[in-house]
C-alpha positions, 0 to 999 in steps of 0.5 A: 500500500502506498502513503501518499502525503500532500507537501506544501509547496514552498512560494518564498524564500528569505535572504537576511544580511547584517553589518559586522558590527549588526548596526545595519540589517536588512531581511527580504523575501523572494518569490520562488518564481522564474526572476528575481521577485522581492515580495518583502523588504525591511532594512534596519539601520541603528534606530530608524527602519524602511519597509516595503509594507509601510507607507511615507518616509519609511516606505520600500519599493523594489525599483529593480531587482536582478539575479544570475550566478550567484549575483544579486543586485536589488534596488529600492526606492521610496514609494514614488520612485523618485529617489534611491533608498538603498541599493544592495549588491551581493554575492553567494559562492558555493563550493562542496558545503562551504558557502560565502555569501555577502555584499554591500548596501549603500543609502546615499546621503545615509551611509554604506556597510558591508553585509553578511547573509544567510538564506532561509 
């Protein structure tokens, strides 16, 4: 007799980065889709934060986004797309079980931080 059980399909998954020094973080969401689909974003940054799911001064919204080899290159603006709020460049290398993975994420106007991530 065979057992058959329904497995979820997983939709999104999750990149988290932080600074050295953890004084800068930024958490998103991709969707499991062909592309690079930012369905979420937070960044974090000392006291102050930015959201894809808020709205005003704190809000988030993928301007571009781009994903090949191991490259990850996403972009944000505020919600009329008048001006960059941040902009990340990371890199994954892969060899047997080992992984690197990080990068840079740049405000202008705010700051810059090297970035350590991890996928989930």
């Amino acid at each position: 007799m065979a057992l058959l059980c329904a497995v979820p399909a997983h939709a999104t998954g999750g990149i988290a980065c932080s600074s050295p020094d953890d004084v800068a973080s930024v958490e998103i969401t991709v969707g499991r889709v062909p592309g690079m689909a930012v369905v979420g974003a937070r960044i974090d940054v000392g006291d102050r934060y930015w959201a894809m799911s808020e709205t005003g001064d704190k809000a988030l919204t993928v301007s571009q986004a781009f994903a090949t080899g191991g490259h990850y290159w996403i972009d944000f603006t505020d919600e009329i797309v008048n001006r960059v709020v941040a902009e990340l460049r990371l890199h994954r290398v892969d060899e047997g079980d080992d992984t690197g993975f990080g990068g840079t994420m740049r405000m202008p106007d705010f700051g810059a931080w090297t970035l350590i991530c991890f996928e989930g």
